[in-house]
Backbone and ligand atoms as CSV (ligand in chain L), in Angstrom:
chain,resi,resn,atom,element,x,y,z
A,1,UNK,N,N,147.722,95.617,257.972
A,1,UNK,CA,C,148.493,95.724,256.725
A,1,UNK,C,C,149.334,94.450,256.531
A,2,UNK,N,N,149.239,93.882,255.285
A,2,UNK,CA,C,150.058,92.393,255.035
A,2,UNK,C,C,151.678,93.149,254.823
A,3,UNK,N,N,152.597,92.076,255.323
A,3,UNK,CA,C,154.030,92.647,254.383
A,3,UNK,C,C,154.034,92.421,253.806
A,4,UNK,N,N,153.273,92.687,252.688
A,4,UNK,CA,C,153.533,92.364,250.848
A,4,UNK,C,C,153.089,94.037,250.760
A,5,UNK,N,N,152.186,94.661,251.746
A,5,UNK,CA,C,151.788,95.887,251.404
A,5,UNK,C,C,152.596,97.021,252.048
A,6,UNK,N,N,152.835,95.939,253.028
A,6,UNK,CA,C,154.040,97.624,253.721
A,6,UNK,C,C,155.453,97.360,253.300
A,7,UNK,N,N,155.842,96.183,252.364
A,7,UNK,CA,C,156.938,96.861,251.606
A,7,UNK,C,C,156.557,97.555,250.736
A,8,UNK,N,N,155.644,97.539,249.943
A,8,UNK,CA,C,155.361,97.945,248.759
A,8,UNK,C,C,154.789,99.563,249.045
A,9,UNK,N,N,154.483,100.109,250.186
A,9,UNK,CA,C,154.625,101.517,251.055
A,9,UNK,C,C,155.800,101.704,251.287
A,10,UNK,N,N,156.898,101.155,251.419
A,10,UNK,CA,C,157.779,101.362,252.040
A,10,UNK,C,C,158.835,102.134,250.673
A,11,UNK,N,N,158.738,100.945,249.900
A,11,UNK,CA,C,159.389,101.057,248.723
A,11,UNK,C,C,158.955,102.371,247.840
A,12,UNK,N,N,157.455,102.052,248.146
A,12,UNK,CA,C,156.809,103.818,247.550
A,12,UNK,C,C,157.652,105.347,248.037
A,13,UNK,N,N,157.636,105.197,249.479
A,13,UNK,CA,C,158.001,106.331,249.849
A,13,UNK,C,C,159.615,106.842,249.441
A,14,UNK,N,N,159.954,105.437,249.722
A,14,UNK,CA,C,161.591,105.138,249.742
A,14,UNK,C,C,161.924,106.271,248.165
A,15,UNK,N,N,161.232,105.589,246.990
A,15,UNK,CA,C,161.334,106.350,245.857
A,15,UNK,C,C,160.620,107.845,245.580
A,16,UNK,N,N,159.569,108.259,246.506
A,16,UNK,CA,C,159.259,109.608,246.755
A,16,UNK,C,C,160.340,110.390,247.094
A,17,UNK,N,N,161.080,109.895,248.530
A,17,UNK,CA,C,161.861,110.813,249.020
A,17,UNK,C,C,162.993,110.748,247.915
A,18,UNK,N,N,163.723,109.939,247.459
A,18,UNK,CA,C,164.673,109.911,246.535
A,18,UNK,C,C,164.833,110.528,245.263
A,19,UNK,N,N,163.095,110.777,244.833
A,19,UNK,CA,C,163.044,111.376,243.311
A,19,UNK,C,C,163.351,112.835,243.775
A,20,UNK,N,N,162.571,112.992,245.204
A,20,UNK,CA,C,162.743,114.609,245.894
A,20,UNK,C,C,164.168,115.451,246.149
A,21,UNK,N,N,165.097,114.427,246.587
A,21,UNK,CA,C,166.539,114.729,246.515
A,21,UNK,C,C,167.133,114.505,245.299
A,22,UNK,N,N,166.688,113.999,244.220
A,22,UNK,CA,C,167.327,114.193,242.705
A,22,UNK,C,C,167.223,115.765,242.355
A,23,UNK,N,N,165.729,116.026,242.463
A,23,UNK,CA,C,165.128,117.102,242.071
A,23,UNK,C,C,165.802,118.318,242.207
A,24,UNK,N,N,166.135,118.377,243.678
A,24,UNK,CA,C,166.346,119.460,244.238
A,24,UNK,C,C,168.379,119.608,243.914
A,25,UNK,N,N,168.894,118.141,244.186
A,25,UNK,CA,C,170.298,118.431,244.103
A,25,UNK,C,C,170.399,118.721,242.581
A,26,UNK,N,N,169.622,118.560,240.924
A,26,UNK,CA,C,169.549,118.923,240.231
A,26,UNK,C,C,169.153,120.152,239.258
A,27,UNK,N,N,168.041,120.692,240.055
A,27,UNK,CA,C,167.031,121.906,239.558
A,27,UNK,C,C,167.902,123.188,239.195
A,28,UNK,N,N,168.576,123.318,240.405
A,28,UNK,CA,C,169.405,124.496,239.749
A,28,UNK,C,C,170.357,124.513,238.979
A,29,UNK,N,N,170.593,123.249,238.304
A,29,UNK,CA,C,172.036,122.973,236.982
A,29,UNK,C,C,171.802,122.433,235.883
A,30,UNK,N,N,172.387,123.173,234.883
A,30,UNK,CA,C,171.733,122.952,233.516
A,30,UNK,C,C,173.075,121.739,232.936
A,31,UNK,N,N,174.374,121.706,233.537
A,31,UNK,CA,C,175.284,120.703,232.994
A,31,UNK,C,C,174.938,118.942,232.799
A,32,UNK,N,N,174.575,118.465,231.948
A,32,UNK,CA,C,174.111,116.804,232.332
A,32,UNK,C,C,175.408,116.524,232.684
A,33,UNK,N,N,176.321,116.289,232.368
A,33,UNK,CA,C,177.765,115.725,233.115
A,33,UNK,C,C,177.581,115.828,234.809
A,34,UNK,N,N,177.273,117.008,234.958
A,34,UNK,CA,C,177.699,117.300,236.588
A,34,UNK,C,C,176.501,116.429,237.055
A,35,UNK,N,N,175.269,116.682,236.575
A,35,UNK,CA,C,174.339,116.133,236.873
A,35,UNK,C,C,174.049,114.913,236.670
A,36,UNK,N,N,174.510,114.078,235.698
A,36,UNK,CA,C,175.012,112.428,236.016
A,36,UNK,C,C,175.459,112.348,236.670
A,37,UNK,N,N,176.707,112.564,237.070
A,37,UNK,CA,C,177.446,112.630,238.320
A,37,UNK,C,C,177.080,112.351,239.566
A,38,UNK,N,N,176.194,113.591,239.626
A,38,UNK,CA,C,175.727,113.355,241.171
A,38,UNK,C,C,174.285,112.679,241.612
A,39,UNK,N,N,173.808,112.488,240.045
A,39,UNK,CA,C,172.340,111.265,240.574
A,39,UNK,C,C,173.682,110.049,240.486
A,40,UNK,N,N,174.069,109.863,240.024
A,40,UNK,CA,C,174.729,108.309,240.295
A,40,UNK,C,C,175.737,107.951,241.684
A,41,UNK,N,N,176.045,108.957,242.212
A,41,UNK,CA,C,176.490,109.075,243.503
A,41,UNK,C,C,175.521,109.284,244.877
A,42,UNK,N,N,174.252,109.798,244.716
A,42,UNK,CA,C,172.903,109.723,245.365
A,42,UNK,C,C,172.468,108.464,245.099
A,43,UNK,N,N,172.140,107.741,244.029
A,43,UNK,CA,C,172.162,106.333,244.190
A,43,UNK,C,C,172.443,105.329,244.590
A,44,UNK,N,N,173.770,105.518,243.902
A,44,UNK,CA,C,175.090,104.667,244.937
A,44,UNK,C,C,175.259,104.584,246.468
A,45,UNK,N,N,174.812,105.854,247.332
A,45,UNK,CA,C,175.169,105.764,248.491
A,45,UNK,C,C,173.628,105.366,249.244
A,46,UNK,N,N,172.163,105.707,248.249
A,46,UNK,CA,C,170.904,105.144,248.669
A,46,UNK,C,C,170.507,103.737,248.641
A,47,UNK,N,N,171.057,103.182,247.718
A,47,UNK,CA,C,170.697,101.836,247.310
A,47,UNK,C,C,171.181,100.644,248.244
A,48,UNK,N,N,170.604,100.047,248.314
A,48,UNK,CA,C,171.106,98.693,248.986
A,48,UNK,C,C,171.624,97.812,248.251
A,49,UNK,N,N,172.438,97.248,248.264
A,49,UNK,CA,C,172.862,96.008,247.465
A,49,UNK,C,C,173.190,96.152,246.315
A,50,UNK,N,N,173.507,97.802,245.884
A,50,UNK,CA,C,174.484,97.858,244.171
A,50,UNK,C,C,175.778,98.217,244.306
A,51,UNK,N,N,176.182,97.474,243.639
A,51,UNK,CA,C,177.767,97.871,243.384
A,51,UNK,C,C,177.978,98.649,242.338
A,52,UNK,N,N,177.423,99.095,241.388
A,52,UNK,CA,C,177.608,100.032,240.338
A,52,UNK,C,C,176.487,100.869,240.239
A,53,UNK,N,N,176.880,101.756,239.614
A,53,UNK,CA,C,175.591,102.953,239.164
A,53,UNK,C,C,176.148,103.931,238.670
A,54,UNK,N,N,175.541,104.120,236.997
A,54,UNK,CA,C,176.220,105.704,236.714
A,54,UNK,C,C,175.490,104.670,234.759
A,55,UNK,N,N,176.245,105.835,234.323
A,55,UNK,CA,C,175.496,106.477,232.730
A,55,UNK,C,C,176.625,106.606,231.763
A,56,UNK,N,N,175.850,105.544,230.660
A,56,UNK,CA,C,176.652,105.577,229.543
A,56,UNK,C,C,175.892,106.450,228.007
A,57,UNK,N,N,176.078,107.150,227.915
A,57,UNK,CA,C,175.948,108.326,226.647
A,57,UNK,C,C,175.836,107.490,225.184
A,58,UNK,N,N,174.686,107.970,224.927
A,58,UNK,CA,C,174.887,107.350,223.064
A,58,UNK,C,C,175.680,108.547,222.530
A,59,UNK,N,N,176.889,108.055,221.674
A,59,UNK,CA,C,177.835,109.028,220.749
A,59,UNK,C,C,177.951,107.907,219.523
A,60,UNK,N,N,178.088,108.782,218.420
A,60,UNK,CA,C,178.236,108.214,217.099
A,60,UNK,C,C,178.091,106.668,216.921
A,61,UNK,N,N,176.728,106.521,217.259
A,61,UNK,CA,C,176.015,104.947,217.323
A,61,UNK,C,C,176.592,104.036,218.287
A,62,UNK,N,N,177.490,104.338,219.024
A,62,UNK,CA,C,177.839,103.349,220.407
A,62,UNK,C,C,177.252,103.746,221.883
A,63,UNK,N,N,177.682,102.976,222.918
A,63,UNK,CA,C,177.125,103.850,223.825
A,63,UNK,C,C,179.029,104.035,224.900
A,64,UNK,N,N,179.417,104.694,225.496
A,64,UNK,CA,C,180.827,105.363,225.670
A,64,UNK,C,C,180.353,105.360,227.262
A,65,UNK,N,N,181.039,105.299,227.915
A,65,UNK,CA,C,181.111,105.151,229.662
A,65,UNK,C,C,180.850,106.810,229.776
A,66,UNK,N,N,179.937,107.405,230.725
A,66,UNK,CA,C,180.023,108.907,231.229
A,66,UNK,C,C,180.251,108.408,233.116
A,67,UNK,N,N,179.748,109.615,233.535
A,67,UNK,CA,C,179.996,109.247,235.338
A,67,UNK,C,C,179.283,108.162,235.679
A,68,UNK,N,N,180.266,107.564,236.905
A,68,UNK,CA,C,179.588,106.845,237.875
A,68,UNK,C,C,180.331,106.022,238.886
A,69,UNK,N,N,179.710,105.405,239.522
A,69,UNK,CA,C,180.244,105.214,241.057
A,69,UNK,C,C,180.066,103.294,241.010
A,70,UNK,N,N,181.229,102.979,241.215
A,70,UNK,CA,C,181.454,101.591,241.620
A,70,UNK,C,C,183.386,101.275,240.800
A,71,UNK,N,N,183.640,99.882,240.329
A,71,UNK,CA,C,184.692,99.594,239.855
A,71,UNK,C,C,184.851,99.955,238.527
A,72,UNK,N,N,186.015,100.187,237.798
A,72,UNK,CA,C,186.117,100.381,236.484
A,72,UNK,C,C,185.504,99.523,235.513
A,73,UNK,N,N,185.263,100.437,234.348
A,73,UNK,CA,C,183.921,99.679,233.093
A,73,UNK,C,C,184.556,99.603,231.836
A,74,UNK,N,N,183.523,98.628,231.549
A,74,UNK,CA,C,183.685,99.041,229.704
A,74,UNK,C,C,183.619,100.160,229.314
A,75,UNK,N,N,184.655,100.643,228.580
A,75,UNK,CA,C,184.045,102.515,228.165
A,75,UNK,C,C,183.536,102.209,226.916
A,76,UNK,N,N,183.178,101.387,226.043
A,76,UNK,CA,C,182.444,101.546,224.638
A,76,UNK,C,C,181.641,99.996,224.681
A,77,UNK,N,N,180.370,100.309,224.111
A,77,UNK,CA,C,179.262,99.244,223.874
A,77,UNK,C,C,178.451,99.164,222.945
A,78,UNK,N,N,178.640,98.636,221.969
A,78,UNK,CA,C,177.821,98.894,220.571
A,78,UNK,C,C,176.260,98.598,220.605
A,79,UNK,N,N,175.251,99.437,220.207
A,79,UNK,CA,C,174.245,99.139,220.669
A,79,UNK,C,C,174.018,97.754,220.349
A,80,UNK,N,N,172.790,97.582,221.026
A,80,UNK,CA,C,172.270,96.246,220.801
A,80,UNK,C,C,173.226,95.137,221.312
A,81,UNK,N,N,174.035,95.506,221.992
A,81,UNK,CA,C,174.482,93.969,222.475
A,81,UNK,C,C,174.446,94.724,223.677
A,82,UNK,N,N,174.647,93.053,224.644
A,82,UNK,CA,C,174.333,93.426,226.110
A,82,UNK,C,C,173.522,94.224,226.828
A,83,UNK,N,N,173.010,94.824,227.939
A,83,UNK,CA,C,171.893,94.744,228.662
A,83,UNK,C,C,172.120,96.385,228.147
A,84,UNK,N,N,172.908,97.001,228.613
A,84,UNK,CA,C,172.691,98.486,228.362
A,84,UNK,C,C,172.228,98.442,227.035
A,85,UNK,N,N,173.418,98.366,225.802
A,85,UNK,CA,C,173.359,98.306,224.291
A,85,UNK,C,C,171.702,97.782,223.911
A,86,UNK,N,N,171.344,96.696,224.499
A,86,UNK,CA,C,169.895,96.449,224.244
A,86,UNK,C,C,168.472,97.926,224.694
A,87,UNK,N,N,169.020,98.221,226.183
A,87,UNK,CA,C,168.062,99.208,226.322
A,87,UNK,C,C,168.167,100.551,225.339
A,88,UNK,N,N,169.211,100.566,225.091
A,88,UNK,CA,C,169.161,102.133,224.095
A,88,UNK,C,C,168.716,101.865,222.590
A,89,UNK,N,N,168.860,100.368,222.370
A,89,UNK,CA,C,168.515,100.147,220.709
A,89,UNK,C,C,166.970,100.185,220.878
A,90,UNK,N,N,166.477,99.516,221.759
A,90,UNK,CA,C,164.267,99.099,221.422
A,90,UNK,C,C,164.093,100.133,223.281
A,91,UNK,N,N,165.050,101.035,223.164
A,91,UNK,CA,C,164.452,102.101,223.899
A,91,UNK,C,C,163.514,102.082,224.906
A,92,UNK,N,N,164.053,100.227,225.840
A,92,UNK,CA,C,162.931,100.008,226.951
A,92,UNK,C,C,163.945,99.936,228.439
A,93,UNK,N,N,163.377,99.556,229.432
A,93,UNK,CA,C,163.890,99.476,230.569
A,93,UNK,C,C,164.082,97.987,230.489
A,94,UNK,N,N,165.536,97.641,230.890
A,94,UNK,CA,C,165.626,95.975,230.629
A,94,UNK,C,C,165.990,95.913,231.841
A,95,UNK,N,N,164.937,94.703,232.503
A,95,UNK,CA,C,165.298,94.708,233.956
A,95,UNK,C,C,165.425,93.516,234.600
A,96,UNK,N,N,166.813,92.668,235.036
A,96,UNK,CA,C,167.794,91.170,234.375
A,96,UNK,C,C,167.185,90.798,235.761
A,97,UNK,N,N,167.078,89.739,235.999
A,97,UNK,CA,C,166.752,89.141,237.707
A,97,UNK,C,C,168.248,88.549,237.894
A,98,UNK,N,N,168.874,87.853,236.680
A,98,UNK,CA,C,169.608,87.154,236.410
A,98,UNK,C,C,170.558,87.392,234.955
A,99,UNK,N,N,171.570,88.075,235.428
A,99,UNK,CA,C,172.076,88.338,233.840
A,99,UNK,C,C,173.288,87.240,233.270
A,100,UNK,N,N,173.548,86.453,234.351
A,100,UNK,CA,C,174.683,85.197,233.848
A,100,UNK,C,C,173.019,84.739,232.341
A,101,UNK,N,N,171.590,84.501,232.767
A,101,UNK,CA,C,170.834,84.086,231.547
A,101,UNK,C,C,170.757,85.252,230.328
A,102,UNK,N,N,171.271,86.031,230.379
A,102,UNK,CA,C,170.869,86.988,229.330
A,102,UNK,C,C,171.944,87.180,228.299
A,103,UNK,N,N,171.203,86.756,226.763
A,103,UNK,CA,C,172.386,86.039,226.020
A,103,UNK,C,C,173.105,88.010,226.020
A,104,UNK,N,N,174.220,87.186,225.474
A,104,UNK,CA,C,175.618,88.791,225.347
A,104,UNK,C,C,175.682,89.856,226.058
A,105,UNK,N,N,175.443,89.599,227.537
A,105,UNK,CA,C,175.594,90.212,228.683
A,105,UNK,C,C,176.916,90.499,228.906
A,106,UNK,N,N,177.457,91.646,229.275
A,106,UNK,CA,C,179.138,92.308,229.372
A,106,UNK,C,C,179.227,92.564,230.649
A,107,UNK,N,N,180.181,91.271,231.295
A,107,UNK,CA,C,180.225,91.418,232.921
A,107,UNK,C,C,181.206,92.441,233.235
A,108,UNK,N,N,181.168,93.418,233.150
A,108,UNK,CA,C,182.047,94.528,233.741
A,108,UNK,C,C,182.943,94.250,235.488
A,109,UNK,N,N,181.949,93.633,236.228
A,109,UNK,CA,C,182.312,93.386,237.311
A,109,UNK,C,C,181.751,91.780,237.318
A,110,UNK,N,N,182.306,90.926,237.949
A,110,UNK,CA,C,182.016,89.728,238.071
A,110,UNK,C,C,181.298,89.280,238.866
A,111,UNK,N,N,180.933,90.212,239.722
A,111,UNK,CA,C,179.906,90.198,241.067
A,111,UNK,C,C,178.648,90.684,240.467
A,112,UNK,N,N,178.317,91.056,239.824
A,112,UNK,CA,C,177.284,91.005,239.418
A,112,UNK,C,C,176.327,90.563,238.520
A,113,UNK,N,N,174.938,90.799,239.850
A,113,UNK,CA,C,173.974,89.197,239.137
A,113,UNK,C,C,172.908,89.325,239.315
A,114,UNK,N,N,172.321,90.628,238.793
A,114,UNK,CA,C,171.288,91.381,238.306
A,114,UNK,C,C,171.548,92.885,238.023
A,115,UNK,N,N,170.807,93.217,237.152
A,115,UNK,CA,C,170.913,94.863,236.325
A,115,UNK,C,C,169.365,95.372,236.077
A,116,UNK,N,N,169.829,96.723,236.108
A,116,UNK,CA,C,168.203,97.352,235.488
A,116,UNK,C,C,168.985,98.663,234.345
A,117,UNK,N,N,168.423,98.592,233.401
A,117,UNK,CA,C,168.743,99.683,233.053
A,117,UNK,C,C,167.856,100.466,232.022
A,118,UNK,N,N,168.055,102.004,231.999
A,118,UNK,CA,C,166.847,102.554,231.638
A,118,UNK,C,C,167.046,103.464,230.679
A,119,UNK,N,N,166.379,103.882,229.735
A,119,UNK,CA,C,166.961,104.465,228.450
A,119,UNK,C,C,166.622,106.091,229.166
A,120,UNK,N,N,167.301,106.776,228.799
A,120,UNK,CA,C,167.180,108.460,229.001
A,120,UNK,C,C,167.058,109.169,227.683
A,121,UNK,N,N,166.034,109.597,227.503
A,121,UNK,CA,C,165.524,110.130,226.162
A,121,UNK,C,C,165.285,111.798,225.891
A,122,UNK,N,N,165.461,111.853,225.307
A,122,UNK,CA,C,165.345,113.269,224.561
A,122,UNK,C,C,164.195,113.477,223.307
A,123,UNK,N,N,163.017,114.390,223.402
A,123,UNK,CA,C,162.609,114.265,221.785
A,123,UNK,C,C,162.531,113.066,221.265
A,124,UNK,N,N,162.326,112.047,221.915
A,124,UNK,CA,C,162.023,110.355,221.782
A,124,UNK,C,C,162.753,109.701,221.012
A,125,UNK,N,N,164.481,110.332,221.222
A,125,UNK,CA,C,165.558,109.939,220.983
A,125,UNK,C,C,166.478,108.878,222.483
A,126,UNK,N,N,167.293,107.942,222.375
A,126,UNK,CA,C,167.815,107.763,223.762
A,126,UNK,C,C,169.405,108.294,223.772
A,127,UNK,N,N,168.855,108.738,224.594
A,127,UNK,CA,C,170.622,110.052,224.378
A,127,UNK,C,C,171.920,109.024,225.405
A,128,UNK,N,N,171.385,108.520,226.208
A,128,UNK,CA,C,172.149,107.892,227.676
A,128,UNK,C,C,171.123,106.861,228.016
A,129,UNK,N,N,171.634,106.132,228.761
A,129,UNK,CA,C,171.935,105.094,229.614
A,129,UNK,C,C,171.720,104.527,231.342
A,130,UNK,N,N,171.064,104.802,232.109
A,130,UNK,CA,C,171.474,104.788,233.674
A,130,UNK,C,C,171.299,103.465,233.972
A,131,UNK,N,N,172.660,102.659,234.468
A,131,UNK,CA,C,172.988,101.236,234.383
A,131,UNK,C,C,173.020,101.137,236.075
A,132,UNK,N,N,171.822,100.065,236.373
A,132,UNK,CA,C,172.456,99.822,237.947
A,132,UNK,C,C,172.786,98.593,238.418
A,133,UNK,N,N,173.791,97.999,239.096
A,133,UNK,CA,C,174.072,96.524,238.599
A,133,UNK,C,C,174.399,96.179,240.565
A,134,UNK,N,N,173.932,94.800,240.891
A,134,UNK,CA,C,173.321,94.597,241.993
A,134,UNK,C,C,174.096,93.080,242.060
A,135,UNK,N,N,175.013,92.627,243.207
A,135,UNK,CA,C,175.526,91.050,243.926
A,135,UNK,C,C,174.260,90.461,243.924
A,136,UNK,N,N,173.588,90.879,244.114
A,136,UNK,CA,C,171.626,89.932,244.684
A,136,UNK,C,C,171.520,89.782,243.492
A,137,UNK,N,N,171.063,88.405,243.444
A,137,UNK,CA,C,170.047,88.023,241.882
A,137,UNK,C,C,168.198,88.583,242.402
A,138,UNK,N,N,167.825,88.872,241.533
A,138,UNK,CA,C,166.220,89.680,241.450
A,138,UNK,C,C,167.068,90.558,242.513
A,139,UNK,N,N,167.497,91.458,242.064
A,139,UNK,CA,C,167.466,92.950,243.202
A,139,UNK,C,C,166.268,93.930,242.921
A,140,UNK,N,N,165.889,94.218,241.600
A,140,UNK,CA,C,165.193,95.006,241.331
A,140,UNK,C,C,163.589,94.309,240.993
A,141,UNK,N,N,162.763,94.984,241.671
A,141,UNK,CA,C,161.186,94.447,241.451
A,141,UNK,C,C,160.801,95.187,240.629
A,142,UNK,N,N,159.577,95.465,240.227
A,142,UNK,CA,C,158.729,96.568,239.313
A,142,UNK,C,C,158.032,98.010,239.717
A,143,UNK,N,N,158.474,97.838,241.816
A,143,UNK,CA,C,158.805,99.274,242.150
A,143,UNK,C,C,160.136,100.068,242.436
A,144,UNK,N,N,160.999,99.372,242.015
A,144,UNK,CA,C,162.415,99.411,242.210
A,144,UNK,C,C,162.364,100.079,240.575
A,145,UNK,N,N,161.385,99.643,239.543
A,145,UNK,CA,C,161.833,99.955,238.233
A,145,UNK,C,C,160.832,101.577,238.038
A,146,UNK,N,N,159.668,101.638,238.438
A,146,UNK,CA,C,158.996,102.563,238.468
A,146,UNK,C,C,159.298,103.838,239.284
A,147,UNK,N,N,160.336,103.357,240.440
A,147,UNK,CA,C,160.796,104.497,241.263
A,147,UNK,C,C,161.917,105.077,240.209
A,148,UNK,N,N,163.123,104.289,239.679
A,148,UNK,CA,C,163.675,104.538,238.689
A,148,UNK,C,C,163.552,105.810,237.624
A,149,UNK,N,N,162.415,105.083,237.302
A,149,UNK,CA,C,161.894,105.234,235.869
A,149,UNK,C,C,161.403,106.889,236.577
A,150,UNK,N,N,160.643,107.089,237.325
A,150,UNK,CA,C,160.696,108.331,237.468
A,150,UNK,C,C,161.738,109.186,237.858
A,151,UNK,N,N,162.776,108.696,238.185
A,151,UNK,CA,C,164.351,109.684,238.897
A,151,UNK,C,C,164.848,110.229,237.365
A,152,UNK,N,N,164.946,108.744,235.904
A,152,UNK,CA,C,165.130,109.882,234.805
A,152,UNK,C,C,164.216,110.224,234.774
A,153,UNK,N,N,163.083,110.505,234.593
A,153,UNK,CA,C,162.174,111.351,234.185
A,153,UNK,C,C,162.260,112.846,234.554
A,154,UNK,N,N,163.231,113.179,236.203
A,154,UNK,CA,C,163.233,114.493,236.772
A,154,UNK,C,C,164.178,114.826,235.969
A,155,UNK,N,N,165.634,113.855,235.637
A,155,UNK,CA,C,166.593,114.300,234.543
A,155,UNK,C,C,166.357,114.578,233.318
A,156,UNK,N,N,165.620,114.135,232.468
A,156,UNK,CA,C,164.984,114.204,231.059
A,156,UNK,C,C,164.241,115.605,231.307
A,157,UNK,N,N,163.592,115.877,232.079
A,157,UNK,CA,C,163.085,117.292,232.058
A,157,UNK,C,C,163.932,118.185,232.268
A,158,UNK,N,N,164.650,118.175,233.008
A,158,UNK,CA,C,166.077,118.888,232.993
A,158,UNK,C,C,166.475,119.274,232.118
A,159,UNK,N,N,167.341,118.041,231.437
A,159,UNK,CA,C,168.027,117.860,229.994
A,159,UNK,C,C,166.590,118.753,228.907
A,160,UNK,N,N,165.421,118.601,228.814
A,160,UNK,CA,C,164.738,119.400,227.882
A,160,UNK,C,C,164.982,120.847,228.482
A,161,UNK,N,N,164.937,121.081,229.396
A,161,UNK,CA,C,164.903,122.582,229.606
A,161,UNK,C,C,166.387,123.730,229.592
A,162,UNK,N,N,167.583,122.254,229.451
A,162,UNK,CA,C,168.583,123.060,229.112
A,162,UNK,C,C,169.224,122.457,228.069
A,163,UNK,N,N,168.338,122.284,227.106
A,163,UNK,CA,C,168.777,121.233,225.426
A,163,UNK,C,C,170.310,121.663,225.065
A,164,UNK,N,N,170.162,123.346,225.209
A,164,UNK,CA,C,171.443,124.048,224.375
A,164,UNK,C,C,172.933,122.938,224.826
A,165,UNK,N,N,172.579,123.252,226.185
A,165,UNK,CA,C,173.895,122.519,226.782
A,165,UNK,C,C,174.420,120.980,226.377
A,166,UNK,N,N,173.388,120.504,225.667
A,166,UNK,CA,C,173.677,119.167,225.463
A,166,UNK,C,C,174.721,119.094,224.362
A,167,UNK,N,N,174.724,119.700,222.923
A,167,UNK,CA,C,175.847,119.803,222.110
A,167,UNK,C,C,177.032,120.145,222.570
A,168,UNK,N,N,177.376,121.026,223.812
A,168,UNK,CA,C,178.403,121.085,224.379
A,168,UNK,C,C,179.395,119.553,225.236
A,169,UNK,N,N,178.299,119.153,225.566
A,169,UNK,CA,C,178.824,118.146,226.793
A,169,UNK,C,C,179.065,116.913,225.512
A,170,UNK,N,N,178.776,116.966,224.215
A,170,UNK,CA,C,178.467,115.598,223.288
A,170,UNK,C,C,177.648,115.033,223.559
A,171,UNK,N,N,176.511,115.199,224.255
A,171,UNK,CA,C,175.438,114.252,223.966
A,171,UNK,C,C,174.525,114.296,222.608
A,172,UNK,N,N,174.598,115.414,222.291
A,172,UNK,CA,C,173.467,115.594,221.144
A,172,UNK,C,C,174.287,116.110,219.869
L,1,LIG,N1,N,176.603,94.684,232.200
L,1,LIG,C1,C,176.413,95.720,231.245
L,1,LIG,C2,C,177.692,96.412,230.909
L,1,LIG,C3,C,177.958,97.623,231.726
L,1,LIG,S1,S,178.508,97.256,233.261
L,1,LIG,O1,O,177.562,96.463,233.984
L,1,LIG,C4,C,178.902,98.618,234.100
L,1,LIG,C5,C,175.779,95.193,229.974
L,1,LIG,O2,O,175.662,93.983,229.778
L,1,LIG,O3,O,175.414,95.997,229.158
């Protein structure tokens, strides 16, 4: 096996077991609050090399700080600017190697010098945000984004199966 392939096993599993402990610390709770909460604190304490992690909520066309784990943030971000604001406007995963290059980037923390972030959708709406921001420039590869990309995906099914709750918490 080359090490180009047994990280890339490694990294596989790494995001198996991780989507498995989302799943399970989530399945039985219909609250997204509580449940941001505690994927961004399972993150935070899994990840290597991030200093932030947690979820900012689209409300009345901005996006507003919800839970998460690292130093204090911007609590309001108008879409379309900066790395989050960009992922919730064209509703993609923007994933920075380097965000000092990324024009109208909002350094929340100054240590950081790469981001991934991933739109959380509803009804192919983006309701939230999950922002992870990394000291390493290129922290995140394209299995770092696909392991991701499936952790919301266990939340988005969630969030569909307990929609009601979402007008409560303000997301919807
Ligand atoms: N850097 C982000 C802002 C949020 S903080 O990183 C927590 C951005 O440019 O959108």
């Amino acid at each position: 096996m080359t090490n180009k392939t047994k990280q890339l096993n490694d990294k596989t599993e790494f995001y198996q077991n991780l989507s498995a402990q989302v799943k399970s610390l989530i399945s039985d709770e219909a609250d997204p609050i509580a449940n941001m909460a505690n994927i961004s604190a399972l993150l935070f304490d899994a990840l290597e090399q991030v200093n932030w992690v947690g979820f900012y909520r689209v409300l009345d066309g901005q996006l507003v700080l919800g839970p998460f784990q690292g130093k204090v943030a911007c609590i309001r971000i108008p879409l379309g600017i900066g790395v989050c604001g960009t992922a919730a406007q064209t509703n993609t995963t923007q994933r920075i190697d380097d965000v000092h290059q990324f024009e109208g980037h909002i350094a929340c923390d100054a240590a950081s010098n790469s981001e991934i972030v991933i739109p959380v959708q509803l009804k192919g709406d983006t309701i939230a945000v999950l922002d992870i921001d990394s000291t390493e420039f290129k922290r995140f590869d394209q299995n770092d984004q696909n392991g991701l990309e499936a952790i919301v995906q266990i939340f988005e099914q969630n969030l569909t199966e307990h929609e009601q709750l979402l007008e409560k918490s303000q997301l919807k």
